[in-house]
Backbone of each chain as ProteinMPNN parsed JSONL, in Angstrom:
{"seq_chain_A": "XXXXXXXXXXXXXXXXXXXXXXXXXXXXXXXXXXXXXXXXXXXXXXXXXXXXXXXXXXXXXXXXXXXXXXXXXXXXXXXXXXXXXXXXXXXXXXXXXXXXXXXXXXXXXXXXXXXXXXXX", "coords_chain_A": {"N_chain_A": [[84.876, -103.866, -41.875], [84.795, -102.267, -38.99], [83.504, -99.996, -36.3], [85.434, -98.453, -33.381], [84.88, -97.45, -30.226], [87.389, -96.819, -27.647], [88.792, -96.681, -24.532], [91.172, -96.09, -21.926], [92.485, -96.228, -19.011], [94.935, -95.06, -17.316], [97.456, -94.854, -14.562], [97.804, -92.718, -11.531], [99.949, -91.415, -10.843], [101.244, -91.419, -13.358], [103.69, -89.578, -15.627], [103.572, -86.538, -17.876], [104.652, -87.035, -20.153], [105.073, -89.845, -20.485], [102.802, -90.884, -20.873], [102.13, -90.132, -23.165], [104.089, -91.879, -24.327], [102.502, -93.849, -24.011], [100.039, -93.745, -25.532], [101.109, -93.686, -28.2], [102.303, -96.259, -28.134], [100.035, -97.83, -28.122], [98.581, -96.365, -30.758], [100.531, -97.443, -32.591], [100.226, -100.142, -32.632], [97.677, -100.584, -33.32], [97.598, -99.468, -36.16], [99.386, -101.377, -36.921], [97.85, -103.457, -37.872], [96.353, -103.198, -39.787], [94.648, -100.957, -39.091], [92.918, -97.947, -38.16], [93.32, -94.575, -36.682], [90.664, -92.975, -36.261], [90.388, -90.149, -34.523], [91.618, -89.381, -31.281], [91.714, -88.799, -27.91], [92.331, -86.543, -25.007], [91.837, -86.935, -22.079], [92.525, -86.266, -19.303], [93.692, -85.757, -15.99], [90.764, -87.429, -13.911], [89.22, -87.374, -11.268], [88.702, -90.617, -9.687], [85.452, -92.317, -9.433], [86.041, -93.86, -7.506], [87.978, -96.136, -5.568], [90.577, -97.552, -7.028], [92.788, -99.977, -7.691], [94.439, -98.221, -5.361], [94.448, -96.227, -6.274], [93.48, -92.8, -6.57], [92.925, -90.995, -8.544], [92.656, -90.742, -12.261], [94.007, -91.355, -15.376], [92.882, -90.572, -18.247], [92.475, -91.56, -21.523], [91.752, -91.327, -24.608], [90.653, -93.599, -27.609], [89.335, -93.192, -30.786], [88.523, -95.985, -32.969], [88.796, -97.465, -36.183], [88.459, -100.006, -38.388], [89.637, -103.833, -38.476], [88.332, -106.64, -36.453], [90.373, -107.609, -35.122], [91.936, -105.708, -34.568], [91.231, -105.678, -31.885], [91.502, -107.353, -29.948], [94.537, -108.368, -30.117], [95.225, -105.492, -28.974], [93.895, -105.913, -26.13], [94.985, -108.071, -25.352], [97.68, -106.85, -25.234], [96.987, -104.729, -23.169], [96.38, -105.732, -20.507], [99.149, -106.923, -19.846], [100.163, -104.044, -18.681], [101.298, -102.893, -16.519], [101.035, -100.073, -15.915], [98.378, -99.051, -16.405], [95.108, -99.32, -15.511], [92.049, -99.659, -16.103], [90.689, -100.837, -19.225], [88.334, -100.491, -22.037], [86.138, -101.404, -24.525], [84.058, -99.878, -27.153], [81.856, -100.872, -29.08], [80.476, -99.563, -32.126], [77.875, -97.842, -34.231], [77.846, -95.451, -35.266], [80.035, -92.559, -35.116], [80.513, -89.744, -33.2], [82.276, -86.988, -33.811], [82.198, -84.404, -32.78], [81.634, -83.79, -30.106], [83.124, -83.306, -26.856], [83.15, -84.974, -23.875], [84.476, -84.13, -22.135], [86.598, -82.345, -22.204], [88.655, -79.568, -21.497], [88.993, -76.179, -22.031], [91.137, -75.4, -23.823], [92.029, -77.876, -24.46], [89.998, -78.387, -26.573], [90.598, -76.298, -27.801], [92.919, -77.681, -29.64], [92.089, -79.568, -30.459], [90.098, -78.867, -32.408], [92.23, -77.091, -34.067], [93.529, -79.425, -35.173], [91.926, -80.5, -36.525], [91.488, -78.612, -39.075], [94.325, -78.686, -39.737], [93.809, -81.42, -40.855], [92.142, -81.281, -42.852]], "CA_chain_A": [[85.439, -102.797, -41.04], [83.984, -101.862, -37.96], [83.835, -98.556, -35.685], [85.302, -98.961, -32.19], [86.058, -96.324, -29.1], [88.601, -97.062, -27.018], [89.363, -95.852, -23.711], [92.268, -96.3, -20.894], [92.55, -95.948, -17.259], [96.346, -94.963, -16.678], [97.493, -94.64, -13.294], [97.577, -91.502, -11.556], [101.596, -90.849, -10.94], [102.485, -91.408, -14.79], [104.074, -88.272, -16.38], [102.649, -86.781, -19.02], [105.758, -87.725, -21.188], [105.27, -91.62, -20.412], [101.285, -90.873, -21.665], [102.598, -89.747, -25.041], [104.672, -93.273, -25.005], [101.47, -94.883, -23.821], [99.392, -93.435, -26.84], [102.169, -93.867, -29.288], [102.423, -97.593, -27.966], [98.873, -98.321, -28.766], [98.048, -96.608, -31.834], [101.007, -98.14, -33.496], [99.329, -101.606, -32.981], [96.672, -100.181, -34.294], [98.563, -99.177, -37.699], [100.193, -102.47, -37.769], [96.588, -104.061, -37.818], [95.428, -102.069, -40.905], [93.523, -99.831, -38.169], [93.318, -96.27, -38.298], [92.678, -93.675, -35.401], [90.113, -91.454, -36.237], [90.67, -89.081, -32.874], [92.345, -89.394, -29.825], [91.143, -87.428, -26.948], [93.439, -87.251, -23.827], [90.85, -86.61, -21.146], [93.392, -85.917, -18.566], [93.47, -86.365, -14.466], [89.775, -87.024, -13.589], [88.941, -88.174, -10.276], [87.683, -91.525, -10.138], [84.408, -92.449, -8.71], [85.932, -95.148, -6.349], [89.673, -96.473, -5.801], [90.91, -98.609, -8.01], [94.408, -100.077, -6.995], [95.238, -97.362, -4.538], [94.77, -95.164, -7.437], [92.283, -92.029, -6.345], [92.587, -90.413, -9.977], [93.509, -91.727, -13.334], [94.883, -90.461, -16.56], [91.935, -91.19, -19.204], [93.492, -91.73, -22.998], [90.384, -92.28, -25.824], [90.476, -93.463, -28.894], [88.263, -93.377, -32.207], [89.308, -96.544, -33.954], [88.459, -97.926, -37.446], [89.169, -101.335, -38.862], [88.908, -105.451, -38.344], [88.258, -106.846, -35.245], [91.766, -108.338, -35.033], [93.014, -105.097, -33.285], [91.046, -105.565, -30.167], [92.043, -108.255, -29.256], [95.754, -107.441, -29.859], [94.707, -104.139, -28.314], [93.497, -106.037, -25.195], [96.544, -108.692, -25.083], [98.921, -106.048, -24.47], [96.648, -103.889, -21.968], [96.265, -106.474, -19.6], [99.758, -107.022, -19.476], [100.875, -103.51, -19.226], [101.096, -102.411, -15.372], [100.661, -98.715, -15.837], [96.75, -99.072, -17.078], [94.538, -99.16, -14.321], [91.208, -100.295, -16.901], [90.624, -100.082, -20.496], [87.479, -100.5, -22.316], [85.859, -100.837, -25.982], [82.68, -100.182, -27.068], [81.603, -100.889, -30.893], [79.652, -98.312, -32.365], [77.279, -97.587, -35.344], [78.427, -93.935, -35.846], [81.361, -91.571, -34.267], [79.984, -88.321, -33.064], [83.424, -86.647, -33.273], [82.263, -83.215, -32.319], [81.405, -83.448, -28.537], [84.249, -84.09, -26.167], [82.207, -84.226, -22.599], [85.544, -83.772, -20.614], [87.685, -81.122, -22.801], [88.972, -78.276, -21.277], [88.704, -75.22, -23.393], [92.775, -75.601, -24.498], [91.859, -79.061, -25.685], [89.057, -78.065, -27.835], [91.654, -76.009, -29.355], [93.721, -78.584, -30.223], [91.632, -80.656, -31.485], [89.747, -77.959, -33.957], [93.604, -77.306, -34.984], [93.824, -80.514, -35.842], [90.664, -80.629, -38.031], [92.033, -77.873, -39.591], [94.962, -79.206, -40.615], [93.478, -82.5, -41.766], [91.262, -80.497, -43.802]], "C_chain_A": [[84.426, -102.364, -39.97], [84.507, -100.443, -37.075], [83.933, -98.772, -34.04], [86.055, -97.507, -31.507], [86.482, -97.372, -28.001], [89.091, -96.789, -26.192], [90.192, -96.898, -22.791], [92.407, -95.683, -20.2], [93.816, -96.017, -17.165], [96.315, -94.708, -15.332], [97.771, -93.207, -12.53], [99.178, -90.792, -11.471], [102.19, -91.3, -12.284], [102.369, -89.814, -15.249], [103.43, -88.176, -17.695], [103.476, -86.932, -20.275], [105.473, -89.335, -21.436], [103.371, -91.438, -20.875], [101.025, -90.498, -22.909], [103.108, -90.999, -25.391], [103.286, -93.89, -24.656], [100.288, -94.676, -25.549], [99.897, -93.963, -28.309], [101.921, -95.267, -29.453], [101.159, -98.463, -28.618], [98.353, -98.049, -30.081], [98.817, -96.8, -32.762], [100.785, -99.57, -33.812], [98.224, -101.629, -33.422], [96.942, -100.061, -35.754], [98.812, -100.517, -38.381], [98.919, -103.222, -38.242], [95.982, -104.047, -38.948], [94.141, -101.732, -40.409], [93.632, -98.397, -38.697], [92.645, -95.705, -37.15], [92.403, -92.856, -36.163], [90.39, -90.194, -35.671], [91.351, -90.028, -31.788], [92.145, -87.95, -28.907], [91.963, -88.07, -25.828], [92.15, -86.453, -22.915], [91.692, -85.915, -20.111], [93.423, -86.437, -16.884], [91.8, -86.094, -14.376], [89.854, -87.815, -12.222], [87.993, -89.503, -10.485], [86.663, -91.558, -8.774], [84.515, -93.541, -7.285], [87.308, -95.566, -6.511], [89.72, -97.5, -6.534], [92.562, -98.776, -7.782], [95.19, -99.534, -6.384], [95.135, -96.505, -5.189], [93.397, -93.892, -7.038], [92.036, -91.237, -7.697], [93.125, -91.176, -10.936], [93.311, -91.016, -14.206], [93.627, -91.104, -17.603], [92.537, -90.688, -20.799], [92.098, -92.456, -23.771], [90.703, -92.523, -27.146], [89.144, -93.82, -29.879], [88.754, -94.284, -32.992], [88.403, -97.392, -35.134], [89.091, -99.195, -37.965], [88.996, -102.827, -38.386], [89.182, -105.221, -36.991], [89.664, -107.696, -34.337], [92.509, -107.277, -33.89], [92.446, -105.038, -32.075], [91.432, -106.439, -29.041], [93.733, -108.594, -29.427], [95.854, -106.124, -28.747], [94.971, -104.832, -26.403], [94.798, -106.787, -24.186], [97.131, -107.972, -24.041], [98.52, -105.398, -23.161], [96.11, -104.517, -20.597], [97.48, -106.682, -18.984], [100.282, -105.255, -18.655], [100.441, -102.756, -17.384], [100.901, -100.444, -14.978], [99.024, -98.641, -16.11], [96.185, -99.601, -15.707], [92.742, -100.617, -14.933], [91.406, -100.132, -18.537], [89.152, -100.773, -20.898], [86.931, -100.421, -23.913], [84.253, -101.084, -26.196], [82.511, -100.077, -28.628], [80.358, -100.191, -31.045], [79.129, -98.092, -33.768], [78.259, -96.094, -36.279], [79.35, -93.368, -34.515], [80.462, -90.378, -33.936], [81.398, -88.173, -32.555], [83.757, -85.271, -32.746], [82.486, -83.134, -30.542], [82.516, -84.221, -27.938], [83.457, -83.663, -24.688], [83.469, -83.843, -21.425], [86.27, -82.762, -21.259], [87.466, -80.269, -21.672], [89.229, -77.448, -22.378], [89.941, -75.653, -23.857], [92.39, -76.877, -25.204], [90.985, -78.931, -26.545], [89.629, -77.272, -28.652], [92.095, -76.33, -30.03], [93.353, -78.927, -30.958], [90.559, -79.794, -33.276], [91.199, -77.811, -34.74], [93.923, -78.124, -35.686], [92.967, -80.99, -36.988], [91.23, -79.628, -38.984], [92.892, -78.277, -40.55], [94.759, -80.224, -41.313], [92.564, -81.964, -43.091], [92.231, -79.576, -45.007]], "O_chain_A": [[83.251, -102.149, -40.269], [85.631, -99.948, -37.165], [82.961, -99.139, -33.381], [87.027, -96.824, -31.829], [85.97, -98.439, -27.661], [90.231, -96.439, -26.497], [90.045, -98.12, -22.801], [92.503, -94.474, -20.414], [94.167, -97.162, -16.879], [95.251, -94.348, -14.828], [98.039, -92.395, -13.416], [99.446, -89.728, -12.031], [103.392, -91.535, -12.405], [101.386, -89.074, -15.248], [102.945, -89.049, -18.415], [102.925, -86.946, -21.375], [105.67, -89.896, -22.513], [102.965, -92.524, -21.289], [99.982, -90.526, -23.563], [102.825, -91.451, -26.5], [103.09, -94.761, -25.504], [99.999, -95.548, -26.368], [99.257, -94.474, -29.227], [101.455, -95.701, -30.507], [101.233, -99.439, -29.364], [97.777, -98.937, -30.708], [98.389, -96.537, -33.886], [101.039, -100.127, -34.88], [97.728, -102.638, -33.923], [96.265, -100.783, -36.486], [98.661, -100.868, -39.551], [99.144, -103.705, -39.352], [95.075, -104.848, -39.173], [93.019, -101.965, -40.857], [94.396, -97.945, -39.55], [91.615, -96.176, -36.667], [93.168, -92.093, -36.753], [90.618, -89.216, -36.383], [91.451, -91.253, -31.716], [92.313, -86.742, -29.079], [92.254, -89.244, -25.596], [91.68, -85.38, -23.291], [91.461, -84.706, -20.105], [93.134, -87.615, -16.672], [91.35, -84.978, -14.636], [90.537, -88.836, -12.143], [86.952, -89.569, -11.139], [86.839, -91.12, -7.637], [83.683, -93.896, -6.45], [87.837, -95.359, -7.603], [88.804, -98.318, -6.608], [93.374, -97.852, -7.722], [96.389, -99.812, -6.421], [95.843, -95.578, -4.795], [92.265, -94.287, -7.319], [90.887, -90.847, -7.902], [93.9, -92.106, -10.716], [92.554, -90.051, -14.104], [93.579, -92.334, -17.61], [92.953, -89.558, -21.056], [91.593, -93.57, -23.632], [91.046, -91.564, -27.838], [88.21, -94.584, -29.636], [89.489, -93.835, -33.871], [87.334, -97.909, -34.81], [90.315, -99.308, -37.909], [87.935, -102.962, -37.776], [89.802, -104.329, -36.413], [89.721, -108.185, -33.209], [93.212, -107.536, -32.914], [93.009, -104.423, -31.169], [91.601, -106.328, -27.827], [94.1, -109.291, -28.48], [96.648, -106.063, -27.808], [95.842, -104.442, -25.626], [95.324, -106.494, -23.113], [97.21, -108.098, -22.819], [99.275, -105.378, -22.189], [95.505, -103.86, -19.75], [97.451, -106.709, -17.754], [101.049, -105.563, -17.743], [99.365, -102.195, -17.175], [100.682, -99.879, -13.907], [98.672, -97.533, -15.705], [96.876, -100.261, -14.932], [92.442, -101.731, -14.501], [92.23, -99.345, -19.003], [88.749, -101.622, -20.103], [87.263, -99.428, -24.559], [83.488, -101.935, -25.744], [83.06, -99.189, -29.279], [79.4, -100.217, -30.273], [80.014, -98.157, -34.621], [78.916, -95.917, -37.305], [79.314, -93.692, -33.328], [79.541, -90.219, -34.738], [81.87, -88.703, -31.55], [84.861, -84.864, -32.382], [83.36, -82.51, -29.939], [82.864, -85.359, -28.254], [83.187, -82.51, -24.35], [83.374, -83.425, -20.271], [86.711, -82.072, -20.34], [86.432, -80.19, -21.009], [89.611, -77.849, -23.477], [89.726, -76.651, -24.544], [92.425, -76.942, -26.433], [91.277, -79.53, -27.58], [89.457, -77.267, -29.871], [92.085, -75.806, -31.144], [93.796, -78.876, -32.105], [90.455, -80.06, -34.474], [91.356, -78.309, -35.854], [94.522, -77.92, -36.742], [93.227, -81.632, -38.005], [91.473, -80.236, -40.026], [92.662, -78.329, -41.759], [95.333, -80.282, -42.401], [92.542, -82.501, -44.199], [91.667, -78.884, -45.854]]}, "seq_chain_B": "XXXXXXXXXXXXXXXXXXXXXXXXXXXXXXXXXXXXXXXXXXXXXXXXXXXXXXXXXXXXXXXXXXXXXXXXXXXXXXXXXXXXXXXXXX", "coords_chain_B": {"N_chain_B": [[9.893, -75.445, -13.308], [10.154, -77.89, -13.187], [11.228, -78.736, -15.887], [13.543, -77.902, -15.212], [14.898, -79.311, -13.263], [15.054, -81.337, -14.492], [17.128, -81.074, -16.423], [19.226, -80.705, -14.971], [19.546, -83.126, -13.833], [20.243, -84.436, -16.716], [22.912, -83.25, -16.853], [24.661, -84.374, -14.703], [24.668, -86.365, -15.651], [26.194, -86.55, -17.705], [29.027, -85.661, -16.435], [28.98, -88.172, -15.022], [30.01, -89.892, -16.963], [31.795, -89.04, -17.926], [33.83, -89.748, -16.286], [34.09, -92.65, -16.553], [35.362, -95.962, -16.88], [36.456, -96.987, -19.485], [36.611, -94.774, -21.135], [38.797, -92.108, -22.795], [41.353, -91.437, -20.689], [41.743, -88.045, -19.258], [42.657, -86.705, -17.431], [44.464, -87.969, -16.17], [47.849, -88.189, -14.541], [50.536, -87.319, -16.725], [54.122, -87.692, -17.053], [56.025, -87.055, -19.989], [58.073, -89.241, -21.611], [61.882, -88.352, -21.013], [63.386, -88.715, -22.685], [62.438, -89.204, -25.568], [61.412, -87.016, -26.853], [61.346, -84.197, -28.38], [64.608, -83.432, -30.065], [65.881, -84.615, -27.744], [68.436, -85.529, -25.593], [71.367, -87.654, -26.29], [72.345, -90.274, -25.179], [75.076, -91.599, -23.403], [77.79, -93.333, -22.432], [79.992, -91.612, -21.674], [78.784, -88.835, -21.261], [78.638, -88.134, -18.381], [77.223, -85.7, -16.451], [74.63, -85.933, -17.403], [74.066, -88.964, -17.36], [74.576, -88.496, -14.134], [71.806, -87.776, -13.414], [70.082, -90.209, -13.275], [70.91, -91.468, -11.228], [71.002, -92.766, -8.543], [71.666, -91.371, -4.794], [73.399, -93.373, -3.431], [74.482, -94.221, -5.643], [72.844, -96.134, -7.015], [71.105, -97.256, -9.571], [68.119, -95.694, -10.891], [64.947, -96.661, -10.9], [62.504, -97.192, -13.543], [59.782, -95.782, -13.191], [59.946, -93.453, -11.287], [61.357, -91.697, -12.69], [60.036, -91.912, -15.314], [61.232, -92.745, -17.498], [61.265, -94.152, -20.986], [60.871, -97.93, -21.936], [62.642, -98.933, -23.481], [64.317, -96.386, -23.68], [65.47, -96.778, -20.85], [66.685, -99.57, -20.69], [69.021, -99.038, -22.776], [69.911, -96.677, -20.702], [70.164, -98.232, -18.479], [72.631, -99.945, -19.29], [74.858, -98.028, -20.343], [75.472, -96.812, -17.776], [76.266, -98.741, -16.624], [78.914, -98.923, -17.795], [79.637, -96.623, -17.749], [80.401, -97.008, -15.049], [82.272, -99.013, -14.848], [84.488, -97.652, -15.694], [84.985, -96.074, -13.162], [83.797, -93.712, -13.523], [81.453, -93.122, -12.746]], "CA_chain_B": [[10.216, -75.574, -12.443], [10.398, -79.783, -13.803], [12.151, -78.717, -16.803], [14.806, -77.342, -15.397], [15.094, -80.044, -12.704], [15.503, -82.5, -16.303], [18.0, -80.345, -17.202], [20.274, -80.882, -13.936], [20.049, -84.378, -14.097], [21.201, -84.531, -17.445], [24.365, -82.625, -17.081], [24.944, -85.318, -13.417], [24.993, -88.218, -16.2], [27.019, -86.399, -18.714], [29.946, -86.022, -15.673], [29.561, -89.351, -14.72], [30.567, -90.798, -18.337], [33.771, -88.803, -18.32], [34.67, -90.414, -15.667], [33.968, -93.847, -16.573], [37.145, -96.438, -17.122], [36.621, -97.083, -21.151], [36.943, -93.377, -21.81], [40.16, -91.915, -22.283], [41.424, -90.029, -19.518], [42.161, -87.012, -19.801], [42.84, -85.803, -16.452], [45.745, -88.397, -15.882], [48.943, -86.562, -14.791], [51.988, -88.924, -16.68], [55.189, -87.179, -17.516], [56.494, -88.137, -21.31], [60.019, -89.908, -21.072], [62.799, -87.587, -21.215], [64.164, -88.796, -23.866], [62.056, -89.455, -26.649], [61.026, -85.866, -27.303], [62.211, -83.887, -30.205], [66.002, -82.562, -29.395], [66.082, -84.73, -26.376], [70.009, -85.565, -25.617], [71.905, -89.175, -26.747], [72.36, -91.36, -24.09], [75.901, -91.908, -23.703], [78.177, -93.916, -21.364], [80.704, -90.333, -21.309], [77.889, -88.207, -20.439], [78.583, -88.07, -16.767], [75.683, -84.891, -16.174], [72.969, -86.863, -17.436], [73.858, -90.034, -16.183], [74.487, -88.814, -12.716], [70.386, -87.482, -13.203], [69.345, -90.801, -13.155], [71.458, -92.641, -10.411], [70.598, -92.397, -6.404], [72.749, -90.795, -4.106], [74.197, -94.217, -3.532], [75.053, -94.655, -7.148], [71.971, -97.406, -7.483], [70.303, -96.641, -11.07], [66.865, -95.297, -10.221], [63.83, -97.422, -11.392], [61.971, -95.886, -14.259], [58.489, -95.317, -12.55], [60.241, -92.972, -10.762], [61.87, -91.222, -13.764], [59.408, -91.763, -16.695], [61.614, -93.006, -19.111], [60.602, -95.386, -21.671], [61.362, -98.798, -21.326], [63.758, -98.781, -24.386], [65.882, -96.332, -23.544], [65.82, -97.669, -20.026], [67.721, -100.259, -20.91], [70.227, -98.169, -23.413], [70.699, -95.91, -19.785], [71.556, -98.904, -17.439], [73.974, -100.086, -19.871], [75.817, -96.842, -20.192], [75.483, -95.96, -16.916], [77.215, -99.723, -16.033], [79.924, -98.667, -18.317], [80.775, -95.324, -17.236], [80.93, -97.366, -13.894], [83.15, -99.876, -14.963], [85.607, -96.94, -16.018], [85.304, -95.578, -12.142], [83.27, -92.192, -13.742], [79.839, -93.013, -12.088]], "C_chain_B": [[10.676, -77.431, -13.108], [11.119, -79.56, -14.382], [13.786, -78.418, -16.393], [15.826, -78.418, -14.013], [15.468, -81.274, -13.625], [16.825, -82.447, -16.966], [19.435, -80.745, -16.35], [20.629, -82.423, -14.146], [20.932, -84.953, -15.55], [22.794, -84.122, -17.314], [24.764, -83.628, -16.12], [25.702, -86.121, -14.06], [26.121, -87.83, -17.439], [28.406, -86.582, -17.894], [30.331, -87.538, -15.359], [30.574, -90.134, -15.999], [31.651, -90.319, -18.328], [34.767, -89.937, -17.53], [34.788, -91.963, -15.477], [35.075, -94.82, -17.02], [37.301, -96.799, -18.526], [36.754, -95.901, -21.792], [38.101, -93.165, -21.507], [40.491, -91.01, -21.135], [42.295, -89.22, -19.622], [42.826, -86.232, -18.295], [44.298, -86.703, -16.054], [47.122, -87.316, -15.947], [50.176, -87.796, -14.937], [52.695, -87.55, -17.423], [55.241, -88.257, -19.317], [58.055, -88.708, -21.184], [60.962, -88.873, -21.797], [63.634, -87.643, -22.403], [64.136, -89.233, -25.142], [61.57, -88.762, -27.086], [62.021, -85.643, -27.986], [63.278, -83.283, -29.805], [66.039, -83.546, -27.736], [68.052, -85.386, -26.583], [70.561, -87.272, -25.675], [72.079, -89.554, -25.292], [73.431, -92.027, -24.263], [77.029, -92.207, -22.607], [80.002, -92.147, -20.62], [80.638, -89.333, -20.925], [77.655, -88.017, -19.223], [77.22, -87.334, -16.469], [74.996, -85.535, -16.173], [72.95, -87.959, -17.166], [73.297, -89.832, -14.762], [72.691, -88.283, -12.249], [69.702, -88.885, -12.529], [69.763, -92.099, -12.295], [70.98, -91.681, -9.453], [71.789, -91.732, -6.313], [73.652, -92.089, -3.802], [74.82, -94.497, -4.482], [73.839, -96.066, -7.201], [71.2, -96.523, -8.799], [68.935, -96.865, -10.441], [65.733, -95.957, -11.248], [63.274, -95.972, -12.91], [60.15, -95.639, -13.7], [58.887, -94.307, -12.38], [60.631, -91.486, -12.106], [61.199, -91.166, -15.158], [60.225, -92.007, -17.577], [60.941, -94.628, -19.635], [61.922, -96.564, -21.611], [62.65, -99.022, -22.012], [64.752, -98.26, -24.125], [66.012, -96.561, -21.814], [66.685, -98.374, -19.757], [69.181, -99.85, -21.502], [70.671, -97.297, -21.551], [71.264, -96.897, -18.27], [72.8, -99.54, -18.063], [74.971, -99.129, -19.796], [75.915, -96.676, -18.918], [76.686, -97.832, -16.502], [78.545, -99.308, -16.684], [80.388, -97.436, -18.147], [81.189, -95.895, -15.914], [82.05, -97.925, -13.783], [84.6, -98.834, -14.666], [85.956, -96.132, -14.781], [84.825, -94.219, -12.675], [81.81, -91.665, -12.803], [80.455, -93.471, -10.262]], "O_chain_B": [[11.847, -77.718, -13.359], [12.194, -79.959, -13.933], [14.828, -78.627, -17.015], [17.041, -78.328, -13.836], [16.271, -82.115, -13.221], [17.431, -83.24, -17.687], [20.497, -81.027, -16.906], [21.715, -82.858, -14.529], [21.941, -85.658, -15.534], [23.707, -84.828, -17.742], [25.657, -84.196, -16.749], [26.79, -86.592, -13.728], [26.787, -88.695, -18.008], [29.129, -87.475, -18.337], [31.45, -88.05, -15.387], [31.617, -90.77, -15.844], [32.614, -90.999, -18.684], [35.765, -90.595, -17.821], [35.388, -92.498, -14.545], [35.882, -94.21, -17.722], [38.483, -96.948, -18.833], [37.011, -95.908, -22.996], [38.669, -93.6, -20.505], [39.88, -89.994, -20.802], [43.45, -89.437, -19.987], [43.451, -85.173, -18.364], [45.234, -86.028, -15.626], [47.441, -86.365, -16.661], [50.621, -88.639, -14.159], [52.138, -86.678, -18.09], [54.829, -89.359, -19.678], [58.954, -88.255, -20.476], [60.829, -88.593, -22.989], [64.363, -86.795, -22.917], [65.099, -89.571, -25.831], [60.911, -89.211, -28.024], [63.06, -86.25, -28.247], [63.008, -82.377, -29.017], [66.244, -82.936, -26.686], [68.639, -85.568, -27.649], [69.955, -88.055, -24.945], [71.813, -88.768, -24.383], [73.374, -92.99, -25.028], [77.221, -91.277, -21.823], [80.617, -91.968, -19.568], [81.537, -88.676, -20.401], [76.515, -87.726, -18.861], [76.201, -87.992, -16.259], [74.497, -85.958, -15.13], [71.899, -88.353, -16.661], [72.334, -90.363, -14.21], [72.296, -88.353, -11.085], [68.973, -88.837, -11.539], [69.339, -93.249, -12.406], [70.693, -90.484, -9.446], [72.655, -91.504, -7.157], [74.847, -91.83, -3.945], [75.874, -95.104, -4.29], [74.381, -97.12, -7.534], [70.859, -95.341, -8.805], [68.599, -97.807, -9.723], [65.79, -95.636, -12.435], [63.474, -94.78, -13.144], [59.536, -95.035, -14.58], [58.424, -93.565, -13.246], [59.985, -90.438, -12.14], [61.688, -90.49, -16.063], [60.006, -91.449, -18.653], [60.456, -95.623, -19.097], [63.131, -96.446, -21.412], [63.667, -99.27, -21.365], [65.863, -98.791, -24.129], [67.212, -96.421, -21.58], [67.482, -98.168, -18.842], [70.248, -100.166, -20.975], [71.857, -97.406, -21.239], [72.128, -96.655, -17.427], [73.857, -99.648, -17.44], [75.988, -99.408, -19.162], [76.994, -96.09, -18.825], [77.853, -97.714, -16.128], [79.458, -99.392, -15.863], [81.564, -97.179, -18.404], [82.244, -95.452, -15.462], [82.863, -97.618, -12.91], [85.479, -99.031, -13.827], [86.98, -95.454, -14.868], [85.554, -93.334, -12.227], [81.344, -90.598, -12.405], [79.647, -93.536, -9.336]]}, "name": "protein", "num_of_chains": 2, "seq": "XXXXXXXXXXXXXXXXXXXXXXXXXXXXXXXXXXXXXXXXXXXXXXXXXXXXXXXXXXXXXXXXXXXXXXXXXXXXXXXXXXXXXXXXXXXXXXXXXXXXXXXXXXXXXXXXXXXXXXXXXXXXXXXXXXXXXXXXXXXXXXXXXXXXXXXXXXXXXXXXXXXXXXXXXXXXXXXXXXXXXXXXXXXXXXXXXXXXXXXXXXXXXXXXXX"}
C-alpha cells in the first residue's frame, strides 16, 4: 500500500455542480481499485501562474489517496481523456500531513474540521 | 622602557595568528540555511509563500549562494518548486 496526493486542474467555466461529478467520478475509481480517500480538499478558483489552454484560472480538486499503485494509472487513463481537466498530478509520499490546507478559506477549514468530527 | 617595547611586539604576533588560514575563523559572516534550524518550515510543492521566497522575479529558482540553503534541501526546493510550476501555481 502506498500514500499518494492527487491533484486536478479543472477548467475555469465548470460549475460547481459538474466539480462534485468530477470528484465523485474519480474517487469512485478509486473505491473500485481497493483505494481509499483519506481527504479531499477542493481548493477552489485560483489564478494560475500562466495560461494554460486559454484558461486564466482553474478549479483545483486534491486528493489524499491510499492503496496499490494500480489506481494511478487508471486514475491517469481516464484524466487524460477527460476534456474538462486542464492538468493533474501525483506525488507519492512517506507521510500525509492532513492538518495544513495552504489554500483554505476560513469556511473550508470548517468543513473539513466537521468532517473530522464526524469521522471521529 | 625595552620591556614594554617586548611587550608590544608580542601582542603584534598574537593578532597575526588569528588571522592566519589554518585557524578557524571566526570573523566569517555565513548565514545558516533556512531550513535546517530547529522549527524551520517543510518544504512543500503547495507552499506557494515560501516557494515564491526563493524564485526571481522572472520565476527562475534562485541559486543557493545567494540564499544559503543547504545543498540537500536545495534540491528537495527545485523539485517542489518545478511541481508547483507544472500545476501553473509558481
Amino acid at each position: 500500500m502506498n500514500l499518494y496526493e492527487h491533484t486536478i486542474v479543472a477548467r475555469q467555466d465548470v460549475s460547481p455542480s459538474e466539480i462534485k461529478q468530477i470528484t465523485e467520478k474519480y474517487s469512485n475509481i478509486v473505491t473500485k481499485n481497493n483505494g481509499e480517500i483519506v481527504q479531499t480538499q477542493n481548493w477552489g478558483l485560483i489564478n494560475l501562474a500562466y495560461m494554460i489552454k486559454k484558461n486564466k484560472k482553474g478549479n483545483y480538486i486534491h486528493f489524499k489517496i491510499k492503496g496499490p499503485t494500480s489506481i494511478i494509472s487508471d486514475l491517469e487513463k481516464n484524466e487524460s481523456l477527460d476534456k474538462n481537466l486542464l492538468r493533474y498530478m501525483t506525488v507519492k509520499v512517506k507521510k500525509f500531513d492532513l492538518d495544513t490546507n495552504y489554500f483554505s478559506k476560513k469556511e473550508d477549514e470548517e468543513k473539513t474540521n466537521a468532517k473530522k468530527k464526524d469521522e471521529n | 622602557m625595552q620591556k614594554k617595547r617586548n611587550n608590544n611586539k608580542k601582542k603584534s604576533q598574537s593578532n597575526f595568528a588569528k588571522l592566519s588560514i589554518f585557524q578557524n575563523n571566526r570573523y566569517k559572516f555565513k548565514k545558516k540555511c533556512p531550513f535546517s534550524i530547529k522549527g524551520a518550515p517543510i518544504i512543500d510543492y503547495k507552499n506557494i509563500k515560501l516557494l515564491k521566497k526563493y524564485v526571481s522575479e522572472n520565476g527562475k529558482i534562485l541559486p543557493s549562494r545567494i540564499t544559503n540553503v543547504s545543498q540537500k534541501k536545495q534540491r528537495e526546493l527545485s523539485l517542489s518548486i518545478k511541481r508547483a510550476r507544472n500545476l501553473g501555481l509558481i
